[in-house]
C-alpha positions as CSV (number, residue, x, y, z in Angstrom):
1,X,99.3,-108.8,40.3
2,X,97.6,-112.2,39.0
3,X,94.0,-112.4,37.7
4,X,92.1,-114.2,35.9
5,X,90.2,-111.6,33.9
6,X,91.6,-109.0,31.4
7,X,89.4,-106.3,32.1
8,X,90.0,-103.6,29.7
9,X,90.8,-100.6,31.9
10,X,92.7,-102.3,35.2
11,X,95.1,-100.2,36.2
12,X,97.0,-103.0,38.2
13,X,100.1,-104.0,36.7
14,X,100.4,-107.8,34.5
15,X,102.1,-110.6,36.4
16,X,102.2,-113.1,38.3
17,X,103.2,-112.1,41.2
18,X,101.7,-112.8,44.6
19,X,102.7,-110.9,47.8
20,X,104.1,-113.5,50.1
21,X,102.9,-114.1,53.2
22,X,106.0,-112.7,54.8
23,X,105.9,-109.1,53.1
24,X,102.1,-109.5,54.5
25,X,103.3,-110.0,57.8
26,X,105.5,-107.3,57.8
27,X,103.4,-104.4,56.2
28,X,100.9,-105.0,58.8
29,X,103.5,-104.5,61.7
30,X,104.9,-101.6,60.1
31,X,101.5,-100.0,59.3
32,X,98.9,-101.3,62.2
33,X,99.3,-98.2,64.9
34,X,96.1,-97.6,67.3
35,X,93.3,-99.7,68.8
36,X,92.0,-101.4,65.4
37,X,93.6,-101.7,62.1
38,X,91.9,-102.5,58.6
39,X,93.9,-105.4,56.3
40,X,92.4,-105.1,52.8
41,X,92.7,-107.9,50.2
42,X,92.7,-106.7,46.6
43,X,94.9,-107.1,43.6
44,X,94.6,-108.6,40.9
45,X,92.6,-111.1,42.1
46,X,93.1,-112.0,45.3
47,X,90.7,-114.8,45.5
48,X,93.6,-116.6,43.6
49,X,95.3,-117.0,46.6
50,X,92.5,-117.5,49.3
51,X,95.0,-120.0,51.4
52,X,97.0,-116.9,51.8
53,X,94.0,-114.6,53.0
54,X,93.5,-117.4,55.5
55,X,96.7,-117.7,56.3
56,X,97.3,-113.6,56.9
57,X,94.1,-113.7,58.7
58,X,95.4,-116.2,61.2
59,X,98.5,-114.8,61.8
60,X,96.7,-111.1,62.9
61,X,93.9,-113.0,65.2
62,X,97.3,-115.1,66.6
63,X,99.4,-111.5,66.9
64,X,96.2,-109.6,68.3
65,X,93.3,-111.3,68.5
66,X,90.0,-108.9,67.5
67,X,91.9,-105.5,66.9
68,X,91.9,-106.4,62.8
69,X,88.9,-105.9,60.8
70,X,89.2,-107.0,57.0
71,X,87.9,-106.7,53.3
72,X,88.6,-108.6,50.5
73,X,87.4,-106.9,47.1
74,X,86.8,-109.5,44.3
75,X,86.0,-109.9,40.7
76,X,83.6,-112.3,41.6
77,X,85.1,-115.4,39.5
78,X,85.9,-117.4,42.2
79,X,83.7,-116.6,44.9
80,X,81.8,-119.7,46.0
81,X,79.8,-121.0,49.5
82,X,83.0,-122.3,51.2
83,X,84.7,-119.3,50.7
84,X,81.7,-117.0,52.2
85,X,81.0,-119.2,55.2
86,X,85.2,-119.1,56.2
87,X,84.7,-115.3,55.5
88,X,81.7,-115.1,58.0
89,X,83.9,-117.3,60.4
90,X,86.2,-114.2,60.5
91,X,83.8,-111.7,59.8
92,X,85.8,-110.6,56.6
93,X,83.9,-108.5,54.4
94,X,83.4,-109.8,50.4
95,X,83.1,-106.6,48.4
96,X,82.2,-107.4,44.9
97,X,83.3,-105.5,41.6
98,X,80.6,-105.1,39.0
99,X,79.5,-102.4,36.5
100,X,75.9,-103.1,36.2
101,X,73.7,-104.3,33.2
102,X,74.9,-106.4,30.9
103,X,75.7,-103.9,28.5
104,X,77.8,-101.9,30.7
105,X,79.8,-104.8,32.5
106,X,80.7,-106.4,29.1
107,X,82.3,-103.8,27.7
108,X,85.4,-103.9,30.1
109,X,84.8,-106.2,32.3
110,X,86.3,-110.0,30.1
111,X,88.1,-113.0,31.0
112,X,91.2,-113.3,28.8
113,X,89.2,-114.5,25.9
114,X,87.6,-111.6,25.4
115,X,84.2,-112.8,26.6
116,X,81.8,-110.7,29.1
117,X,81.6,-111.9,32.6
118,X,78.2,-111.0,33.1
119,X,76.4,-113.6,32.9
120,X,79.0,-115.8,35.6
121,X,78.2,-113.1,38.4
122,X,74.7,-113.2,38.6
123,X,74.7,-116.2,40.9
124,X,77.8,-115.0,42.5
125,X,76.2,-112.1,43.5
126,X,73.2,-113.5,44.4
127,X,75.3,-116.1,46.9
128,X,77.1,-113.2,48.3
129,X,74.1,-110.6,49.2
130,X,72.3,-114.4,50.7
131,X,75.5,-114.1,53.1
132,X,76.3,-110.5,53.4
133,X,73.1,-108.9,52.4
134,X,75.4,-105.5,53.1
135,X,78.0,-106.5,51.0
136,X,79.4,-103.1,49.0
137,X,79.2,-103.5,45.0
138,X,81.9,-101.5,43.6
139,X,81.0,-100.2,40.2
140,X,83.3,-98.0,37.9
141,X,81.5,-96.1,35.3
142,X,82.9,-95.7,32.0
143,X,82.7,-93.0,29.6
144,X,81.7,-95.5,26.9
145,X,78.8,-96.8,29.1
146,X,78.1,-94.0,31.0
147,X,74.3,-93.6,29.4
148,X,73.7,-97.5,31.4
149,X,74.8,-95.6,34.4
150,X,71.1,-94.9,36.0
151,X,70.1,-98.3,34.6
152,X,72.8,-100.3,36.2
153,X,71.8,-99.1,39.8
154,X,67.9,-99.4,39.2
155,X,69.0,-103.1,38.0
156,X,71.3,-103.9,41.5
157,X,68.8,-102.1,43.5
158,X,66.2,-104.6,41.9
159,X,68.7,-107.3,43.3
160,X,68.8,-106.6,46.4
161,X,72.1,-104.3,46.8
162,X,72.1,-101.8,49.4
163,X,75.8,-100.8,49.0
164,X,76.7,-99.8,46.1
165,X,80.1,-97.7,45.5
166,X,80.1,-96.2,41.9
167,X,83.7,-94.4,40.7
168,X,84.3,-92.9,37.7
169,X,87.1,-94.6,35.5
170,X,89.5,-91.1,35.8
171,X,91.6,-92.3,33.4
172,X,89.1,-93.3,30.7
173,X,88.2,-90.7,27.6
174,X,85.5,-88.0,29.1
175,X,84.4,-86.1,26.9
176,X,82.1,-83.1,26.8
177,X,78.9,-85.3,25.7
178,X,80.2,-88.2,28.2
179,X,80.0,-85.4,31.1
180,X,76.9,-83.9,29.8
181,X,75.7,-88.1,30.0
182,X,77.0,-88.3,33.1
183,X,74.8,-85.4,34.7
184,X,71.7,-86.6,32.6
185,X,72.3,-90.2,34.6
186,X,72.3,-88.8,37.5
């Protein structure tokens, strides 16, 4: 449940809470059934804890070496060179969370100050698409910035993103006009 931004419509609860490495261990042997088996790292931010990720990630290539494949998504914060080349050591895939243009992103997207994180992820992502140039960008559109919607992927297309996962925030205030926006972006 820790992380280090605020971002104004999370839906994970506040804390600071980590799951342990134990409870890890034991939600994969209760839930890993058939030839391979996805772990996903998410939170929060789970790049708080990337001795963990390490850790659980040695512990499944130790239980069952190459039936796991795994995912960490990030806010992007923390992401940094070491951290990429130990994720293509064990082929663990960075997905990075981002709303687009400035405009969009800085709305919800703020450290605990209330200050956008915009500009800190433009060399994060480039770092991570120099890596993974496959890496998924996961994008939640917002009623509020909806209109930035077609803008935002022009601008990650223009950086080089090929994945690019865009959700709508479900529990953010549609509208009539914000649907009527929404088909106009697209």
């Amino acid at each position: 449940n820790r992380c280090n931004l605020a971002c104004r419509y999370c839906y994970a609860a506040r804390g600071n809470e980590d799951m342990t490495f134990e409870t890890a261990c034991q939600a994969i042997d209760r839930c890993a059934d058939g030839p391979q088996c996805g772990v996903i790292f998410f939170g929060g931010e789970p790049l708080l804890r990337k001795d963990l990720i390490w850790e659980i990630i040695g512990w499944c290539e130790r239980r069952d070496p190459g039936r796991f494949h795994y995912k960490v998504t990030t806010n992007g914060t923390l992401l940094d060179a070491q951290f990429l080349e130990e994720a293509d050591q064990w082929q663990l895939q960075v997905a990075l969370s981002h709303d687009g243009i400035r405009e969009a992103h800085d709305r919800f997207r703020v450290r605990p100050d209330g200050g956008g994180t915009f500009g800190d992820l433009l060399p994060k992502l480039e770092l991570l698409l120099d890596r993974q140039p496959y890496a998924p960008v996961m994008m939640t559109v917002n009623p509020e910035a909806v209109d930035r919607y077609a803008e935002s992927v022009r601008w990650f297309g223009a950086r080089g993103v090929q994945y690019l996962i865009a959700s709508l925030n479900h529990a953010g205030p549609w509208t009539d006009a914000a649907f009527r926006s929404l088909r106009k972006e697209y």
